[in-house]
C-alpha positions in Angstrom: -37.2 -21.7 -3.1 -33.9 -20.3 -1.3 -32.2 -17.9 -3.2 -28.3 -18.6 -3.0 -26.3 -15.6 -2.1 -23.6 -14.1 -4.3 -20.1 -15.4 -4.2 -17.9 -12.2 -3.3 -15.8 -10.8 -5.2 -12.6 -10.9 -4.1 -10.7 -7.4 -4.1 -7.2 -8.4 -5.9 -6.9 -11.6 -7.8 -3.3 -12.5 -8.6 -2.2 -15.8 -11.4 1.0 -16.8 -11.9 2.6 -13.2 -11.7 6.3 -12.8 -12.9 8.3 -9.6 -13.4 11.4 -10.3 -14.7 14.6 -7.5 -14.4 16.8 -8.7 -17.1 17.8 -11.6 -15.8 16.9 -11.6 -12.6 13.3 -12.3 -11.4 11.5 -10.0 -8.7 8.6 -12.4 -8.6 8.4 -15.8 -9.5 4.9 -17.1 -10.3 2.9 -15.5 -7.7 -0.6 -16.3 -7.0 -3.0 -15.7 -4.8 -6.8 -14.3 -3.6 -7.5 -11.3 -1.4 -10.6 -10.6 0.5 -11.7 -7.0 0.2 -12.1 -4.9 3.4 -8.8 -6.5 5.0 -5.7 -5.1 6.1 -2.6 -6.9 4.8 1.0 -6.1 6.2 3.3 -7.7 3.6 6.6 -8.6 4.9 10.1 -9.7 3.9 13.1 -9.0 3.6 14.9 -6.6 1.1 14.8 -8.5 -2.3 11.8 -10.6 -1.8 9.6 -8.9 -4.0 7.1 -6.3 -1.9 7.7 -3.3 -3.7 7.6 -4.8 -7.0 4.1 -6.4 -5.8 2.9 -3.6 -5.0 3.8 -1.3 -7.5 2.4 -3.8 -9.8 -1.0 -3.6 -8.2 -0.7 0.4 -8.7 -0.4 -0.3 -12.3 2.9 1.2 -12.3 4.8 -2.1 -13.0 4.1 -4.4 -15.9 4.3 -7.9 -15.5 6.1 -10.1 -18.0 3.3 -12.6 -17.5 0.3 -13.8 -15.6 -2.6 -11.7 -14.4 -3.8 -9.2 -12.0 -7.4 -8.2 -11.3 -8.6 -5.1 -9.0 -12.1 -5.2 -7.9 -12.9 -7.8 -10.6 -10.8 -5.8 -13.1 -8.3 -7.0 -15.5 -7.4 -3.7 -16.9 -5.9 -1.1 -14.2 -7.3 1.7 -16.7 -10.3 0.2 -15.4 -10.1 0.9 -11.4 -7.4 3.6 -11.2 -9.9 6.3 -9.7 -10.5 3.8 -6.8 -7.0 3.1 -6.0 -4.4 5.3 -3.7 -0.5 4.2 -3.8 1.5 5.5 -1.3 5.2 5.3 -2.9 8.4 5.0 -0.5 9.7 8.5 -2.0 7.6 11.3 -1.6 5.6 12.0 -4.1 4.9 15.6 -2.9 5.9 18.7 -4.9 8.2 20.5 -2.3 7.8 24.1 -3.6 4.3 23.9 -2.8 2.3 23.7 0.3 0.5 20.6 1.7 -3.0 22.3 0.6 -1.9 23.2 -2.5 -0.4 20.0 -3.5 -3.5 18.3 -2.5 -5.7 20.7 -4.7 -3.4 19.6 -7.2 -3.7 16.4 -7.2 -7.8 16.4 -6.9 -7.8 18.3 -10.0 -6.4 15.3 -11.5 -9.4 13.3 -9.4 -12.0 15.6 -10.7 -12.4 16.6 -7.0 -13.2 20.4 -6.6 -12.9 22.6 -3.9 -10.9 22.1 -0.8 -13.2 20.2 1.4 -11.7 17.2 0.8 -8.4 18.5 1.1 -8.7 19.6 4.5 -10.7 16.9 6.0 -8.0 14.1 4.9 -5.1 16.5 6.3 -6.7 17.0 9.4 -7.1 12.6 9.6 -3.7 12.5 9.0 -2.5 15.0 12.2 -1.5 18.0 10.2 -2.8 21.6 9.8 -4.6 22.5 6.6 -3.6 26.2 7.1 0.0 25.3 7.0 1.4 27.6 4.2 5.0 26.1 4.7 6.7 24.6 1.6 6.0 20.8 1.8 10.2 21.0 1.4 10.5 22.2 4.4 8.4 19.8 6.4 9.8 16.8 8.8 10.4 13.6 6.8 7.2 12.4 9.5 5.3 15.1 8.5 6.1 14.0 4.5 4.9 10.6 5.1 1.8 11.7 6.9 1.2 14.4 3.9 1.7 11.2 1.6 -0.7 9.3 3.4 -3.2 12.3 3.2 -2.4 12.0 -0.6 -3.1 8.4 -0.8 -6.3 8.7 0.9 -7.3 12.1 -1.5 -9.7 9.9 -3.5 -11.4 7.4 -0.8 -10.2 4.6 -2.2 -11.4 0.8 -2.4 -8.0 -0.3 -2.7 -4.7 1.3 -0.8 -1.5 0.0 -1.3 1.3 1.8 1.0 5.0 1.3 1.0 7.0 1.6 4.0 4.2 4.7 5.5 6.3 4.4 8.6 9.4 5.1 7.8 11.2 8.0 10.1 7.6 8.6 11.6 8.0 8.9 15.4 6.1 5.9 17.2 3.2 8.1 18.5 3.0 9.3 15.2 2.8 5.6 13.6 0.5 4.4 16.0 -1.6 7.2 15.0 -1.3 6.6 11.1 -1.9 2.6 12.4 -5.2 3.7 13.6 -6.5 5.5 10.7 -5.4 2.7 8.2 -8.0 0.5 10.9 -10.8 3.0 10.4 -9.9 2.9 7.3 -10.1 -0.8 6.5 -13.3 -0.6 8.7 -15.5 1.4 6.1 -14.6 -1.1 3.4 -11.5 -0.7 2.2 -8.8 -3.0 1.2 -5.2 -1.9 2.9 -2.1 -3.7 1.4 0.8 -2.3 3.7 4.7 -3.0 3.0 6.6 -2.4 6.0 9.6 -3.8 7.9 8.1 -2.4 11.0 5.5 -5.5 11.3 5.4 -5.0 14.9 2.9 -2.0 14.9 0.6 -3.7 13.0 0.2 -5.8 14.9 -3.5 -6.3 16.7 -4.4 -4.1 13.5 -3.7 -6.4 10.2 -6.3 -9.1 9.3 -3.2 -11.2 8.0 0.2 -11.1 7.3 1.7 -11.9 4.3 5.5 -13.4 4.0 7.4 -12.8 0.7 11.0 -14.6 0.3 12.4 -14.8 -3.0 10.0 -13.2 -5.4 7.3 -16.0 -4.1 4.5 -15.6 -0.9 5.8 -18.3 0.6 3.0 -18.0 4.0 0.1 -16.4 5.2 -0.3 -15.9 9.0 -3.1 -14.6 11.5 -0.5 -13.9 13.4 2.7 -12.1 13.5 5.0 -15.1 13.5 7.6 -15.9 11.0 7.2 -19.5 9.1 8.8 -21.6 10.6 10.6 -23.3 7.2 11.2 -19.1 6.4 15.1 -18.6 5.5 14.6 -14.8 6.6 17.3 -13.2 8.0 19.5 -16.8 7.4 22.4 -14.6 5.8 21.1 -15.6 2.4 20.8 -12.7 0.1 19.7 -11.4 -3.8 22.7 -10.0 -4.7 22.3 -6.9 -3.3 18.8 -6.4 -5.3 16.5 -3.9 -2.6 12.6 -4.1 -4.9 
């Protein structure tokens, strides 16, 4: 008798997800399936909900109602060791060097010694012998330091926001192709940019937000066609 093979898991499961803002709503009944080992580029414009997705994924955002499960988890206490969040502001500590702030933060991992450290600022482009104040770095040399962060704890699931901004385009093709190699030894990359075009030829699928809804999901990078981006409508100035 043939043995049936295991329906996979998929990495992030989202039901009916709404995060309401007083009276305004960032997301409006999202739902939706993930495949793990993808890259995702999540797009929109400002208003439509990507940060707030994302930061609800990182478990830093509550949802007023419906559900989120991470790697088959419905508690993010559950999976936080296996997730890396790359916030749009730095989350460095500026007094302190790149090394030491990412000693720092594998403390918190239960990582010890620097090994780590140095091997995911090296994958990144930077020196692990730099002793210069993480203040005093580039704002490129911030978000590659953040990325370095991100990665600290080889996660299963890495959710970036905007890890491109004010990075120089060699620069950004370089982070591109570590995010790749990344996806390539199994993890799941959720990436919120507004510079879609260098991920392109690197994302698995691209995912279009308006209005606190996905509205479409694309192969390629092509707007829907019924999208009202960039149509002059707006969400009163709101920017999650």
């Amino acid at each position: 008798m043939t043995e049936t093979a295991p329906v996979p898991v998929p990495a992030v499961t989202i039901s009916n997800l709404i995060k309401q803002f007083g009276r305004f709503a960032a997301l409006r009944g999202v739902t939706a399936e993930f495949s793990g080992a993808k890259l995702y580029a999540i797009l929109g414009d400002n208003g439509a909900g990507k940060t707030t997705l994302l930061r609800t994924l990182a478990g830093l955002s509550q949802p007023s109602s419906g559900e989120v499960a991470i790697l088959g988890a419905k508690k993010f206490h559950d999976v936080c060791q296996k997730v890396g969040y790359m916030a749009h502001p730095s989350l460095l500590y500026d007094e302190m060097s790149g090394m030491e702030n990412l000693q720092y933060f594998a403390r918190l991992y239960g990582i010890t010694g620097g090994t780590r450290c140095a091997e995911v600022i090296r994958s990144v482009g930077l020196d692990p012998e730099l002793v210069r104040p993480v203040g005093q770095y580039s704002q490129g040399m911030r978000q590659r330091m953040s990325l370095a962060r991100a990665l600290l704890n080889d996660p299963k699931i890495l959710l970036l926001d905007e890890p491109f901004s004010n990075v120089d385009i060699h620069s950004a093709t370089e982070m591109v192709q570590l995010l790749a190699r990344t996806r390539d030894r199994g993890t799941t990359v959720f990436v919120v940019t507004h510079q879609a075009s260098l991920l392109e030829g690197a994302a698995d699928e691209f995912v279009w937000m308006e209005f606190g809804q996905i509205v479409e999901r694309t192969r390629e990078l092509k707007r829907p066609e019924s999208s009202t981006m960039n149509s002059g409508e707006s969400t009163r100035g709101d920017s999650r």
